[in-house]
N, CA, C and O of each residue as an XYZ file, in Angstrom:
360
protein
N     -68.649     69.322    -18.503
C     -67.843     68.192    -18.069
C     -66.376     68.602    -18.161
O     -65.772     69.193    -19.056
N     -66.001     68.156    -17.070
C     -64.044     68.548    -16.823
C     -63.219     67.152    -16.592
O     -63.353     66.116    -15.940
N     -62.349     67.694    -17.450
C     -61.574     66.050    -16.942
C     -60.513     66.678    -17.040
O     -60.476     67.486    -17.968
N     -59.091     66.540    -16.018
C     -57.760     66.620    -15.899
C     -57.157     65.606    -15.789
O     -57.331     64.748    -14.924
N     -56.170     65.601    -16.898
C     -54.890     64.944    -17.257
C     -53.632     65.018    -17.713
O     -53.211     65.043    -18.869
N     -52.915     65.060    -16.379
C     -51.466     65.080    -16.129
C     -51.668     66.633    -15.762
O     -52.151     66.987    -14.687
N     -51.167     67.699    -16.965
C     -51.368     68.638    -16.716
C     -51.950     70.064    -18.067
O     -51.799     71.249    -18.366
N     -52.928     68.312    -18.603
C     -53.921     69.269    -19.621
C     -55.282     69.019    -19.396
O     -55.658     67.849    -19.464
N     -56.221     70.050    -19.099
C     -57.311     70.035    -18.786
C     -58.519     70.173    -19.756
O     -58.393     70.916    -20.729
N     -59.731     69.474    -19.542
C     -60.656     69.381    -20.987
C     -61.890     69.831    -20.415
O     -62.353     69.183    -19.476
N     -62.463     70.797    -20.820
C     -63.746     71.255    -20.211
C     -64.884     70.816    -22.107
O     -64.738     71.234    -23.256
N     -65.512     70.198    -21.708
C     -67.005     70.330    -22.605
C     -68.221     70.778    -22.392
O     -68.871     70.353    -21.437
N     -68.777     71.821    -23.357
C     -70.245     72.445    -22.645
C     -70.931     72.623    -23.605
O     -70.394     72.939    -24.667
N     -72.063     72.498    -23.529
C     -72.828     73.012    -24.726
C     -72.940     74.470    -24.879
O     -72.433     75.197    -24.024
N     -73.445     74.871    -25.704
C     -73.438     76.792    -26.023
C     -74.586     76.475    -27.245
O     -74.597     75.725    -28.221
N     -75.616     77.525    -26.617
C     -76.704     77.600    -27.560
C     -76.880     79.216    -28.322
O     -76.381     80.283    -27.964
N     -77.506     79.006    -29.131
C     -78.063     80.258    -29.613
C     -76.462     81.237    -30.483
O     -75.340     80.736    -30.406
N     -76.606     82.047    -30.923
C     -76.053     82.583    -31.888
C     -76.091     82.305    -33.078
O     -76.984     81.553    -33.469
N     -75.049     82.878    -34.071
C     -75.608     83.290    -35.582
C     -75.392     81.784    -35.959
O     -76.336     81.304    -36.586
N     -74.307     80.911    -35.696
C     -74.122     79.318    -35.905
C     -75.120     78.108    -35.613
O     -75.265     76.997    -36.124
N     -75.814     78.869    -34.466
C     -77.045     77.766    -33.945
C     -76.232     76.816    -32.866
O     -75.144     77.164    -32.405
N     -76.817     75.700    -32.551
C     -76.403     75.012    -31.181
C     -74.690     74.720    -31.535
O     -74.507     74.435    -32.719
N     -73.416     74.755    -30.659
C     -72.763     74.249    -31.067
C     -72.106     73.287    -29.426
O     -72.589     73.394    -28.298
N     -71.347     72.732    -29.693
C     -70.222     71.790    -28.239
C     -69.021     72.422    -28.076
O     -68.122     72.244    -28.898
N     -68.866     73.213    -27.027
C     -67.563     74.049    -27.337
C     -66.645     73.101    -26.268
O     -67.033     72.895    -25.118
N     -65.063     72.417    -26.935
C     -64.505     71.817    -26.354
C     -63.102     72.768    -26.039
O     -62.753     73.582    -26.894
N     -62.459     72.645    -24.988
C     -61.739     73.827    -24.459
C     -60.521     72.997    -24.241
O     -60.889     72.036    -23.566
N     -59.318     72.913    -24.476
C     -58.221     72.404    -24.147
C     -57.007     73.464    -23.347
O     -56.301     74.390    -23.746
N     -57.168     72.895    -22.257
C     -56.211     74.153    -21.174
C     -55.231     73.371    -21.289
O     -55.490     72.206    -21.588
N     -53.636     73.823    -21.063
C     -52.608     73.271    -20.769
C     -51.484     73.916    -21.013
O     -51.531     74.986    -20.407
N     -50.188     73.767    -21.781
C     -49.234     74.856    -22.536
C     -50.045     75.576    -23.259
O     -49.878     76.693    -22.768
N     -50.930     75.706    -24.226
C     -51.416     75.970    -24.895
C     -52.793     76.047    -24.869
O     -53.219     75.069    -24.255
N     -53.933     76.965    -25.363
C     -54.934     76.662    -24.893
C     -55.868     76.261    -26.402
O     -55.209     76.512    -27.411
N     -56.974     75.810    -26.621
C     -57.519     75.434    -27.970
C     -58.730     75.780    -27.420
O     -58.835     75.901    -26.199
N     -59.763     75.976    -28.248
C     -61.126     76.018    -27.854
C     -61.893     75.542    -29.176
O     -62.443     76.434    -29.822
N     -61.968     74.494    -29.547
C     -63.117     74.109    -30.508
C     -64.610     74.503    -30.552
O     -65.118     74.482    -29.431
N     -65.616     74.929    -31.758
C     -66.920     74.656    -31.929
C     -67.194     74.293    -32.306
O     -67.168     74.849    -33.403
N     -67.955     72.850    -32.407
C     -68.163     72.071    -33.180
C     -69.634     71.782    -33.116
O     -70.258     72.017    -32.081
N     -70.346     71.167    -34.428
C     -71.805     71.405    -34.782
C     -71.856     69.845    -33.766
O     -71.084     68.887    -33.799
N     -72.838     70.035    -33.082
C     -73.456     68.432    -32.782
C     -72.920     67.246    -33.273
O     -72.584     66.272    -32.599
N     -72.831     67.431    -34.988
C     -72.633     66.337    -35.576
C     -71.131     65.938    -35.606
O     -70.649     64.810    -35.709
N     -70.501     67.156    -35.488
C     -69.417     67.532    -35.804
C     -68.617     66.443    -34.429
O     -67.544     65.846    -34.522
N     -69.457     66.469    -33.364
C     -69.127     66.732    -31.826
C     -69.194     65.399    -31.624
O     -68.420     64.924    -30.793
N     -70.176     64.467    -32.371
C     -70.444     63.168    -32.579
C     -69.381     62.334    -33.099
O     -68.620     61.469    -32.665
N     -69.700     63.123    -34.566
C     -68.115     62.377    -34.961
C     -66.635     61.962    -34.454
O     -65.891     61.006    -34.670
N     -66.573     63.024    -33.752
C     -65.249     63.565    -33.233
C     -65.641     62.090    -31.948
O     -65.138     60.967    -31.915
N     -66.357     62.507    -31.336
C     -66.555     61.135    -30.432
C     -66.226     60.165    -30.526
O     -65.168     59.783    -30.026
N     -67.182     59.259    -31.345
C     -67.007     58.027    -32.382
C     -65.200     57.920    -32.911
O     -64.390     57.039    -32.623
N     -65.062     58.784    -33.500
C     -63.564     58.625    -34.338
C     -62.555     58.123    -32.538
O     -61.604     57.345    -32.614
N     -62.874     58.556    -31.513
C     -61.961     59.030    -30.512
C     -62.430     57.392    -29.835
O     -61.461     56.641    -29.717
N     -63.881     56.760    -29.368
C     -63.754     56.129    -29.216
C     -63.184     54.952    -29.718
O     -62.749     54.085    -28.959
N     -63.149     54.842    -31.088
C     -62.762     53.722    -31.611
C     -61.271     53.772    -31.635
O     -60.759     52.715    -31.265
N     -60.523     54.620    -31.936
C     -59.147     55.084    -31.883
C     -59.055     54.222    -30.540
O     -58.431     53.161    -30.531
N     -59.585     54.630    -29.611
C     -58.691     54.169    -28.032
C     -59.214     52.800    -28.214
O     -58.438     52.007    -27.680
N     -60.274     52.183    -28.785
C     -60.895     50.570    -28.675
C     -59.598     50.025    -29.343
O     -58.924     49.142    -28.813
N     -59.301     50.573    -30.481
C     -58.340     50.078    -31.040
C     -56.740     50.000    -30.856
O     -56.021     49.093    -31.276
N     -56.441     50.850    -30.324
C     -54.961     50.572    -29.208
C     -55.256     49.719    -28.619
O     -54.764     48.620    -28.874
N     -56.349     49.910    -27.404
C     -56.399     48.968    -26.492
C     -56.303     47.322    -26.800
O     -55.511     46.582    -26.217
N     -57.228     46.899    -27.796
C     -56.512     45.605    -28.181
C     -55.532     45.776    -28.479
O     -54.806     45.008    -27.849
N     -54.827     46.556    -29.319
C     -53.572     45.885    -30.259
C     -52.563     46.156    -29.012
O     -51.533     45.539    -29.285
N     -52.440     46.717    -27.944
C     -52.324     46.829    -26.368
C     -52.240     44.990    -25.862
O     -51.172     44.437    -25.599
N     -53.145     44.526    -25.833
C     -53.597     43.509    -25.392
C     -52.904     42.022    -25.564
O     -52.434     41.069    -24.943
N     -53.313     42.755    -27.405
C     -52.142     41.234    -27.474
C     -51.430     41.555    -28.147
O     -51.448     41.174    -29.317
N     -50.292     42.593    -27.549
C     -48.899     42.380    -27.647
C     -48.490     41.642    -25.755
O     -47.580     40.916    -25.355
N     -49.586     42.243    -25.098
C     -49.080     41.736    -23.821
C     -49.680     40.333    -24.068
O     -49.173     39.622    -23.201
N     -50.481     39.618    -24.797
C     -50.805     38.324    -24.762
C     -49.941     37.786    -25.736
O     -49.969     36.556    -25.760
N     -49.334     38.212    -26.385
C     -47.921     37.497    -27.171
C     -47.115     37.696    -26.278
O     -46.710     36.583    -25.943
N     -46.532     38.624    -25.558
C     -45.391     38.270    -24.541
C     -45.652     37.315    -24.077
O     -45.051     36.319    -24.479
N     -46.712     37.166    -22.971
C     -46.765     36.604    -21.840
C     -46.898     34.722    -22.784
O     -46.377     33.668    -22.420
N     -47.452     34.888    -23.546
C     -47.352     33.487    -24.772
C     -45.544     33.059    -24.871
O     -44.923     32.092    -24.431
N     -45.155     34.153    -25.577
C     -43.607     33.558    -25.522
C     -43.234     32.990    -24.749
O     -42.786     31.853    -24.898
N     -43.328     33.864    -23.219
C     -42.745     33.490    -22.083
C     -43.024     32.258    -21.501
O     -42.064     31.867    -20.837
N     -43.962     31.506    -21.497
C     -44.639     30.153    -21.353
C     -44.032     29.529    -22.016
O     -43.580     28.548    -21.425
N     -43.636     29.631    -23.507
C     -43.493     28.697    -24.037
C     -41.890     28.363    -23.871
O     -41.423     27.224    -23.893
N     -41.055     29.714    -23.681
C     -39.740     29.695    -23.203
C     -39.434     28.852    -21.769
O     -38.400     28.245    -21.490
N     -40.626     28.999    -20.966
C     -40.412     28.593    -19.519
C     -40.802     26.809    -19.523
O     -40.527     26.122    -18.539
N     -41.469     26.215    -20.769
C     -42.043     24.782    -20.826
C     -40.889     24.313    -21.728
O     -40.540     23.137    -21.626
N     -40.163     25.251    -22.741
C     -39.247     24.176    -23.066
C     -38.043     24.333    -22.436
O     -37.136     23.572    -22.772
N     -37.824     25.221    -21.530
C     -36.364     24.817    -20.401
C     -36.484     23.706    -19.495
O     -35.546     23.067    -19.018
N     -37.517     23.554    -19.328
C     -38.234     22.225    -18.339
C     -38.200     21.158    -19.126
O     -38.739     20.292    -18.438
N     -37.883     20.652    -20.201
C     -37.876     19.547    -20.940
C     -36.383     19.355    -21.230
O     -35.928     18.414    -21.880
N     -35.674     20.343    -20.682
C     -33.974     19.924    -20.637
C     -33.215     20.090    -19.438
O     -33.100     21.086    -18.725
N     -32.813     19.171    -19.355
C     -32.305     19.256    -18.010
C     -30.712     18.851    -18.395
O     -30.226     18.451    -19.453
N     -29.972     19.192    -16.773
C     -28.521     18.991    -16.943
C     -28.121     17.572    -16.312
O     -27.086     16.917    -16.194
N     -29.218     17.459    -16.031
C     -29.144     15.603    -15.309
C     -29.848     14.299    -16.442
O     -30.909     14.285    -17.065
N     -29.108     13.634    -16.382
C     -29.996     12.270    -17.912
C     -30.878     11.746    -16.665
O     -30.615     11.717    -15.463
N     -31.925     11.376    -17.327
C     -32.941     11.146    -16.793
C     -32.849      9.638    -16.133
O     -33.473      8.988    -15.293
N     -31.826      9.474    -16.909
C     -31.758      7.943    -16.490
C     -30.695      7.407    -15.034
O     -30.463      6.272    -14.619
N     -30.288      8.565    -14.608
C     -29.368      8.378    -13.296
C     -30.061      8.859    -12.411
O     -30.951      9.708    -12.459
N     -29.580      8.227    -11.492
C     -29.781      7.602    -10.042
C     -29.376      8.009     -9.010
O     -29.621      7.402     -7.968
């Protein structure tokens, strides 16, 4: 599996057999290049930790844009309750 982003690229593959036994070799191309081996479990973890990391921006993402957009309502309902005209003229 390949995924490119921006201008760092992520290849994942499995690699079997040798003195380590099965491992997930994750490859990071870009300025720099990385190549991880990581045991299955290892490969799991790393998963898990990565999904939840991004679950967890993503809300706290969410509602900061649902507190803005909250302020802004509430800024835009109480300018509407003042006006430069008395209500009572004609």
């Amino acid at each position: 599996m390949a995924l490119m982003t921006q201008d760092v690229k992520f290849t994942i593959t499995p690699q079997s057999g040798g003195e380590e036994g099965d491992c997930i070799q994750v490859q990071i191309s870009g300025e720099q290049n990385v190549v991880l081996c990581l045991t299955p479990q290892q490969a799991r973890a790393m998963a898990s930790d990565l999904i939840q990391t991004v679950y967890r921006a993503e809300v706290k993402n969410s509602l900061q844009t649902s507190q803005r957009k909250s302020i802004g309502a509430k800024t835009d309902t109480a300018t509407d309750h003042y006006s430069m005209h008395s209500p009572h003229a004609a």
